[in-house]
C-alpha positions in Angstrom: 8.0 33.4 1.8 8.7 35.4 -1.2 5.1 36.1 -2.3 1.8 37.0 -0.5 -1.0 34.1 0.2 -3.2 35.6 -1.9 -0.9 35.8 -4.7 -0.5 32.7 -6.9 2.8 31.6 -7.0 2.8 30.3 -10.7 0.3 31.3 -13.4 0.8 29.7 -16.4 -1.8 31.3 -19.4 -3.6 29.8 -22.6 0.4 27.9 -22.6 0.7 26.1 -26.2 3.6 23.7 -26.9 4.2 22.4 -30.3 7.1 20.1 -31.8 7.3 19.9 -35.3 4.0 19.9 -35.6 2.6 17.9 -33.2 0.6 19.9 -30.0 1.8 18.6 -27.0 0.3 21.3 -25.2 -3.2 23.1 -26.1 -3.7 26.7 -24.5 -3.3 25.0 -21.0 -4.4 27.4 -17.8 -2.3 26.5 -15.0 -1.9 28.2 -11.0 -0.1 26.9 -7.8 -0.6 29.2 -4.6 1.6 29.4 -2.1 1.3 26.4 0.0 -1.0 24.6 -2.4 -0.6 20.6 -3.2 -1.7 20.0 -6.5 -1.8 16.9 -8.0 -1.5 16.7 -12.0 -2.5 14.0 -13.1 -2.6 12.4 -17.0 -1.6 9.2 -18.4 1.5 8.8 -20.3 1.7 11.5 -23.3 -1.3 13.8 -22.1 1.1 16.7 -21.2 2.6 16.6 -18.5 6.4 16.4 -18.6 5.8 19.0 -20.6 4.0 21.4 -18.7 6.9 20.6 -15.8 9.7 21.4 -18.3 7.9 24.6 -18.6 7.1 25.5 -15.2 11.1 24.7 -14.4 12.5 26.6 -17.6 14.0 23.4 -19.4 11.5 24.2 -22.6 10.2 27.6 -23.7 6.4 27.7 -24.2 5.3 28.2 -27.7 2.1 30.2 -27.0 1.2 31.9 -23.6 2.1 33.5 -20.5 4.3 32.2 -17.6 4.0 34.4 -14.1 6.1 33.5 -11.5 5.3 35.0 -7.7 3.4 38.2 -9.5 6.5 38.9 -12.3 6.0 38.1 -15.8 8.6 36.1 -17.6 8.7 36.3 -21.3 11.4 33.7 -21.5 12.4 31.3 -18.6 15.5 29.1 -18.4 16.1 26.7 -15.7 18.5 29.1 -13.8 15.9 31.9 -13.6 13.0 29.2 -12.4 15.4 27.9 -9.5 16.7 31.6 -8.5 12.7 31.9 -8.3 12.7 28.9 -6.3 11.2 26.5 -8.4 12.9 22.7 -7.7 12.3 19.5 -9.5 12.9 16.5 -7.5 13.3 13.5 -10.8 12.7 10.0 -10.8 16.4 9.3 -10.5 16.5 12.3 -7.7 19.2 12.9 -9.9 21.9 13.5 -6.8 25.6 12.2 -6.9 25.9 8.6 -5.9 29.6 9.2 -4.8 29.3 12.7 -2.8 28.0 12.6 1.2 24.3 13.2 2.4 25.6 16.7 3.2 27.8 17.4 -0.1 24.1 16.7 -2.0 22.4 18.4 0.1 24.6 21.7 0.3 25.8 21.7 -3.8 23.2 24.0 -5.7 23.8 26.4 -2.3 27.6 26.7 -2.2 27.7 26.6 -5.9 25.6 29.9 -6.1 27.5 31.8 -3.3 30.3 31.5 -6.2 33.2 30.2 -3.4 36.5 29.4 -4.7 37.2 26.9 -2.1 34.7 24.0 -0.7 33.5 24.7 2.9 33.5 21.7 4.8 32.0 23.7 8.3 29.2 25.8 5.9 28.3 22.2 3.9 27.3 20.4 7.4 25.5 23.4 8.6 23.8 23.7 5.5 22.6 19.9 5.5 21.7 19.6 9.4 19.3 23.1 9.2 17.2 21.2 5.9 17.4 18.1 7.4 16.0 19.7 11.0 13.4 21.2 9.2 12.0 18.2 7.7 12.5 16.4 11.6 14.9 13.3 9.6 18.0 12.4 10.7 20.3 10.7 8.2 23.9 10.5 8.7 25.6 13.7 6.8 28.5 11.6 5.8 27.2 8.8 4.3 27.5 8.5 0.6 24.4 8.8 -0.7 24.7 5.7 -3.3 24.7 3.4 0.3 21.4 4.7 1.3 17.8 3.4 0.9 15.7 4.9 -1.8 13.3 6.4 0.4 16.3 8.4 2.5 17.5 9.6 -1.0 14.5 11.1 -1.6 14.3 12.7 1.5 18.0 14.0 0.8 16.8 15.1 -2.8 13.9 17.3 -0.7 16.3 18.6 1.8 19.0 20.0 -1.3 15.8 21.8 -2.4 14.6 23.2 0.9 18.6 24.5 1.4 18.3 26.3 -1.9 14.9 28.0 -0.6 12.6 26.4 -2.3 9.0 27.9 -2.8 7.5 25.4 -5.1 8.6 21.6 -4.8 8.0 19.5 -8.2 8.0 15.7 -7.3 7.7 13.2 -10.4 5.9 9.4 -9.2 7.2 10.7 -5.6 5.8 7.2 -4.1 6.8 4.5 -6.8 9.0 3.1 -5.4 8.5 3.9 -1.2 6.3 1.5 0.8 3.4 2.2 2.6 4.9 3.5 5.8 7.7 5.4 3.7 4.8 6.9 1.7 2.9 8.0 4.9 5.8 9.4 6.0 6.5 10.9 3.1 2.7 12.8 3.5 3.4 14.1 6.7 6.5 16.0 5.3 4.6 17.3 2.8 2.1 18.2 5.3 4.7 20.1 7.2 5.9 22.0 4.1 2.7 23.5 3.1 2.0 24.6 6.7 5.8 26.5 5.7 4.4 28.3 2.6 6.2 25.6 0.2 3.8 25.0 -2.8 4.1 21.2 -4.0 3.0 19.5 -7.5 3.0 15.7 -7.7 3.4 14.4 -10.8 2.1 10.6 -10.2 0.5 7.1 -11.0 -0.8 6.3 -7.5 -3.9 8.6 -7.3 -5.2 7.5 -3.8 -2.0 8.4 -2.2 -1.8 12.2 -4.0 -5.7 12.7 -3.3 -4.8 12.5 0.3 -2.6 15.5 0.7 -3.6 17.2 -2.1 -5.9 20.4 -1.7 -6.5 20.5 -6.1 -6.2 18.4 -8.9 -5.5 18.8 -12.6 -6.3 16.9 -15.0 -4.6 16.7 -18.5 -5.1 14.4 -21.1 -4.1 14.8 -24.9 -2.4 18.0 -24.4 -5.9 19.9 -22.9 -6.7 20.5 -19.6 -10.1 18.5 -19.1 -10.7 18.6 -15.1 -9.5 20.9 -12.4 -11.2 21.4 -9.1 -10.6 20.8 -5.2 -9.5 16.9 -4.6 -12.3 16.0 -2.1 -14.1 16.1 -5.8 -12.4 13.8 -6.6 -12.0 9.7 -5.8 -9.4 7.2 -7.8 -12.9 6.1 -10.1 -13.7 9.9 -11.5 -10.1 10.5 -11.8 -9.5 7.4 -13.8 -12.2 8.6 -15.9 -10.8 12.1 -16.2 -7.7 10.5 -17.2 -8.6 7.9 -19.7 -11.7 8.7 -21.3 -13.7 5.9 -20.4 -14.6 3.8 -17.2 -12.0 1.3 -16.0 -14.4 -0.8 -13.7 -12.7 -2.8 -10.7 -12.8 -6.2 -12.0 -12.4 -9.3 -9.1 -10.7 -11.9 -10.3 -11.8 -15.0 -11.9 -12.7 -17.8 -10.2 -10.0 -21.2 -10.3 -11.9 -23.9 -12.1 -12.9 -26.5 -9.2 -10.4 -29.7 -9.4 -8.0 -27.4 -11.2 -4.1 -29.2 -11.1 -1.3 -28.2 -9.1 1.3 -26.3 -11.8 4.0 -25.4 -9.3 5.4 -26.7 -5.8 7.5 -24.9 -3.2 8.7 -26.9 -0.2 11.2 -25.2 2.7 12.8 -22.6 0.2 15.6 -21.1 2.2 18.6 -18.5 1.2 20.3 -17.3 4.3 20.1 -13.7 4.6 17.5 -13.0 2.3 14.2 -15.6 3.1 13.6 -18.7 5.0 11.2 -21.8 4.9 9.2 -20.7 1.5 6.3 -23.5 1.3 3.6 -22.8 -1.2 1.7 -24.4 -4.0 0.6 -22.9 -7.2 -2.6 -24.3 -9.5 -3.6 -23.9 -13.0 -5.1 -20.5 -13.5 -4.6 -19.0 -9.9 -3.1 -15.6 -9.4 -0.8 -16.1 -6.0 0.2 -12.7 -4.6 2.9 -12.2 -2.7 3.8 -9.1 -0.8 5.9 -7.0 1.8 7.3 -4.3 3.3 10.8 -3.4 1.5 13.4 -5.7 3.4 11.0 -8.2 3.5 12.4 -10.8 1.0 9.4 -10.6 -1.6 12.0 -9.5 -4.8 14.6 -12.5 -3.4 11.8 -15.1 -3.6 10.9 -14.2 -6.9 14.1 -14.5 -8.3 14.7 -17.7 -6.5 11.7 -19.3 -7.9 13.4 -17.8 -11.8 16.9 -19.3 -10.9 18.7 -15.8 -10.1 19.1 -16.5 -6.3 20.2 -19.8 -5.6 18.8 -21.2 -2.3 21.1 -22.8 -0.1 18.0 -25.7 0.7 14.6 -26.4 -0.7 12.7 -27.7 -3.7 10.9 -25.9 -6.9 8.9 -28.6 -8.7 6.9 -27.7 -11.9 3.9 -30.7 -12.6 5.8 -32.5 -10.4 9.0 -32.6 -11.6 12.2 -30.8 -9.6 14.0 -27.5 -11.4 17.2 -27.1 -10.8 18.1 -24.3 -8.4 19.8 -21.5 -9.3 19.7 -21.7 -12.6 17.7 -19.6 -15.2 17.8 -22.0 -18.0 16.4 -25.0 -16.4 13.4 -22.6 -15.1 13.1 -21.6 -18.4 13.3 -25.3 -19.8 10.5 -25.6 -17.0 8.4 -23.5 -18.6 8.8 -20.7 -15.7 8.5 -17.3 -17.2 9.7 -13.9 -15.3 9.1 -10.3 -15.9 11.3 -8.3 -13.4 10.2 -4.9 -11.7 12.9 -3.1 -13.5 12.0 -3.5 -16.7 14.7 -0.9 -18.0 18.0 -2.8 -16.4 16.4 -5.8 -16.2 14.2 -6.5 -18.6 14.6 -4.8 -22.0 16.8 -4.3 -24.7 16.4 -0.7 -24.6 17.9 0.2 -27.4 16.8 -2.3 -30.0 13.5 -2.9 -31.5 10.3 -4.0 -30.3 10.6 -7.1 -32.3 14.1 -7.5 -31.5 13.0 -7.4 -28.2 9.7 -10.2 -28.5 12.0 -12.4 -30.8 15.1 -12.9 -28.4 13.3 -15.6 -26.5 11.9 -18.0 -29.7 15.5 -17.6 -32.0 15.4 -21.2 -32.0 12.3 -22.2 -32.5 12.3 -20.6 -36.4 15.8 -21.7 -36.8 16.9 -24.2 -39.7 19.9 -25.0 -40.9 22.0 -22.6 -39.1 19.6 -19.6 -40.4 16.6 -17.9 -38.7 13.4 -17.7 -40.7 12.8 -13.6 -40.1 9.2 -14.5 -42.0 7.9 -16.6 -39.6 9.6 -14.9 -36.4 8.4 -11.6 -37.1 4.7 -12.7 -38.0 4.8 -15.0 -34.5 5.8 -11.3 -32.6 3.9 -9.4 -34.3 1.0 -11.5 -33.2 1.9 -11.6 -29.7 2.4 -7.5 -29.9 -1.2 -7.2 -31.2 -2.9 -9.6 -28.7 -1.3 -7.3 -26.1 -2.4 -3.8 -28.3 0.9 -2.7 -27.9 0.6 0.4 -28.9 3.6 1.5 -31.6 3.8 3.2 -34.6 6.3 0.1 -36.3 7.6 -2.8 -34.6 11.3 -2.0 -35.6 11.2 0.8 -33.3 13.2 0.9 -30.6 11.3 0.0 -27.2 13.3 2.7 -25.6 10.0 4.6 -27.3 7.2 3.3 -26.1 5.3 4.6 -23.1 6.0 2.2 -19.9 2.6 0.6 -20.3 3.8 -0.5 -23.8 7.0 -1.0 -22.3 5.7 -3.6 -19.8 3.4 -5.5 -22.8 6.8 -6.4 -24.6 8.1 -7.5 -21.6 5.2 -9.7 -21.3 5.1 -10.3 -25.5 8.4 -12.3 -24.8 7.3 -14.5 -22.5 4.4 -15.5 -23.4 5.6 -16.4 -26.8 7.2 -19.3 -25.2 4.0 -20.2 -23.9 5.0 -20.7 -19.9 3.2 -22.8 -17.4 4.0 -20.4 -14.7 3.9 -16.4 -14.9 6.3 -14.6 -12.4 5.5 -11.0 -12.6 7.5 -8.7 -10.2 5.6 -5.6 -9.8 3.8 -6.1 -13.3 2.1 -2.4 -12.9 5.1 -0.3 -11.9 5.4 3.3 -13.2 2.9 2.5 -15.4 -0.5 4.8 -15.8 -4.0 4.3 -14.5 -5.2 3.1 -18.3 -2.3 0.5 -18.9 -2.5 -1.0 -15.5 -5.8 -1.6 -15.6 -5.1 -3.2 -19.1 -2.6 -5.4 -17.5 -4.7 -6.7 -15.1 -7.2 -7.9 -17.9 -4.2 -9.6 -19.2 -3.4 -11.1 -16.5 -7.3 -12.2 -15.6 -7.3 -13.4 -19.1 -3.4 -15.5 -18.6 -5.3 -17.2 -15.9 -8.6 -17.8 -17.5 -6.3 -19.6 -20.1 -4.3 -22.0 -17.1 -1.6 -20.1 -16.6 -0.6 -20.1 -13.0 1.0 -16.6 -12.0 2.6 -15.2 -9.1 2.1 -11.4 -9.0 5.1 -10.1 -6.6 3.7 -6.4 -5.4 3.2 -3.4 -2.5 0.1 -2.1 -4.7 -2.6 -3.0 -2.5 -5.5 -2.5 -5.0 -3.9 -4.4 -7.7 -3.3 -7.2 -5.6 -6.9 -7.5 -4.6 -7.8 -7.0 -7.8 -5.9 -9.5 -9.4 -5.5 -12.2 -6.7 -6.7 -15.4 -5.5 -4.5 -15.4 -2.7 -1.8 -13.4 -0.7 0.6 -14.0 0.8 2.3 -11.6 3.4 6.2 -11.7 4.2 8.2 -10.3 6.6 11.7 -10.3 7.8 11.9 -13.2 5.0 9.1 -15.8 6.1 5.6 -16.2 5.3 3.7 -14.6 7.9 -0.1 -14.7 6.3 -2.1 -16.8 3.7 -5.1 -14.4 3.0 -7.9 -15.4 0.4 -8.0 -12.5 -2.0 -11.7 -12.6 -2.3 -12.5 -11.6 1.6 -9.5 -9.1 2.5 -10.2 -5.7 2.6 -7.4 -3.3 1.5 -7.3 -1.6 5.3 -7.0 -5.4 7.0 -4.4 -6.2 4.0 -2.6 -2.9 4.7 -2.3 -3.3 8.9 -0.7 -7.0 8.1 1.9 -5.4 6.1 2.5 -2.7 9.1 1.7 -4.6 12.1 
């Protein structure tokens, strides 16, 4: 270890950030010991990408001190922070899809011993020793665009440990792991810190950083507005910390008794991917369906939206048969679908927010071979305020909007063609703790209106707090029918496991 336990690692002082104007950052004290988990947590825009980007050199404080392992450094860039030992471990993991597990793993090392040729016998050496630390075992040769997210991730820790890292930075670490990848995900951490390596999680899921964090921070608006050890905390005082305001856990509404049968599964099969899918759906229900990653929940969904075409089965909608395999007719149907990635899937990133609502209704304000813009615009904007997106003008791009926002125009565009039947494929995804709970008002509220929706998800919570009923999968069947209203989260979580 490069600095003593009593020592903190990084001390950031009074740190101010300002962009044109606008204080992202407000004289923000910040330390990390050696060792130390520390959760920082915030909702979208309360500071903290930007108190990373300072920690790891990419932005230059405006105001304050930065103190890395006892030295003061007036100005940090990105190569100073990593020769400090300071990694960053992205969303993306930002690794090269076409190089092997061991190329990845190796890069930042060989690169600074300034060779002029690659070495092949030094890369694999390099790659086993992190990987041996950690106690994985992932093939070294394996491009790393072939492997499961959560063995990219653990490849993404491994580069970091090779280039001796003292502090690991991991942005939403879990969002996209399941539950046994994120337990196994703690006990590296676990390991790590009892190795002197200081870790900051940067994420959404709260319970899961509470448990292997020793501090939290709590930032919102650019101000630090909680910090103390995390057995201070649970997910309800942190939510408050967070947002402002309580977020109580609301159960879900109640299906009106006699309520009709919206939507009809029968023997659903697609070889490969999911087999013998029977289930109904009625007016205003929430049906949760979940699984372990593999288990066929994200084929399902797409097969009931037309993107997967079954080799057998039947999709009815009040009673009359959709077409499988094919989008339109679902949509004709009255079947609406938000995927999980909203970014490749789901949005037109790069036009507006109106653009973005519109595309769906084009014909329904079109005459004469022209679209009324009057009429579609008031129609979105509508939609956009009975979701409170929040946005400064509708012609901005939705590329802009925090990924609550994000996930209300999704949700703006379907609902604007008024659907029977709601798919929503991990509707609270990378969101944070104030939108999500927002979202599951909505989709209380979608019910409370008839809707029938299907909430496809691995979030525990949200699916207890959303559902009427879940059902489990594995291995691409139904394994469970659970009633929402009577399963606990630990019962919910060893059917997913067991």
């Amino acid at each position: 270890m490069s600095s003593d336990q009593d020592t903190a690692f990084i001390e950031l002082r009074a740190i101010t950030k300002r962009y044109a104007g606008v204080t992202a950052l407000d004289s923000v004290d910040f330390t990390v010991m050696p060792g130390e988990a520390v959760c920082l947590a915030g909702e979208n825009g309360s500071g903290k990408s930007t108190l990373i980007k300072i920690i790891s050199g990419v932005e230059p404080a405006t105001e304050g001190l930065v103190r890395i392992a006892g030295q003061d450094h007036p100005s940090l860039n990105p190569r100073i922070s990593a020769a400090a030992g300071i990694m960053v471990i992205f969303q993306d993991f930002s690794l090269f899809p076409n190089l092997s597990v061991a190329e990845n793993i190796a890069f930042a090392t060989q690169l600074a011993k300034h060779e002029r040729f690659f070495q092949r016998r030094a890369t694999r050496a390099i790659a086993r020793k992190a990987l041996d630390r950690i106690g994985v075992q992932i093939d070294l040769d394996a491009r790393v665009e072939t492997l499961p997210v959560a063995q990219k991730q653990l490849v993404a820790i491994c580069r970091a440990l090779a280039s001796d890292a003292q502090l690991i930075i991991m942005d939403e670490p879990t969002t996209a792991l399941t539950e046994k990848e994120v337990r196994r995900l703690q006990g590296i951490i676990r390991m790590l810190k009892d190795d002197g390596v200081a870790v900051i999680f940067v994420s959404h899921k709260l319970a899961e950083v509470l448990d292997v964090s020793e501090k939290v921070v709590v930032l919102r608006n650019g101000k630090k507005v909680a910090e103390g050890p995390a057995s201070d905390f649970d997910t309800q005082s942190l939510t408050y910390h967070m947002t402002g305001r309580d977020v109580p856990e609301v159960p879900p509404s109640t299906i009106p008794a006699g309520a009709d049968t919206l939507m009809t599964v029968q023997r659903l099969t697609k070889n490969g991917a999911f087999s013998d899918i029977n289930f109904d759906l009625k007016s205003g229900e929430v049906l949760g369906i979940t699984g372990l990653l593999g288990s066929g929940r994200t084929s399902v969904a797409k097969a009931l939206f037309g993107l997967v075409t079954p080799d057998q089965g039947r999709i009815a909608v009040d009673g009359d048969a959709v077409r499988l395999g094919d989008p339109q007719a679902a949509a004709l149907a009255r079947i609406g679908y938000v995927p999980e990635d909203r970014l490749t899937e789901g949005l037109f990133l790069s036009q507006s927010i109106l653009r973005n609502v519109a595309v769906g209704r084009l014909d329904a304000h079109a005459a004469g071979g022209f679209v009324n813009m009057t009429t579609l615009t008031a129609e979105a904007t509508e939609w956009l305020g009975r979701l409170k997106v929040k946005a400064p003008d509708v012609t901005a791009p939705v590329q802009s909007l925090s990924g609550g926002n994000q996930q209300r125009v999704a949700l703006a565009r379907w609902l604007s063609r008024a659907p029977r039947v709601l798919i929503l494929n991990g509707p609270s995804v990378g969101v944070d703790v104030g939108s999500k709970a927002d979202i599951h008002d909505i989709i209380r509220d979608l019910a409370g209106q008839g809707i029938g929706i299907i909430v496809i998800s691995d979030d525990l919570p949200e699916l207890l707090t959303t559902c009427h009923r879940i059902l489990v999968m594995r291995d691409g069947r139904i394994i469970d029918t659970l009633d929402g209203a009577s399963v606990t989260e630990d019962d919910l979580a060893h059917r997913l496991a067991s």
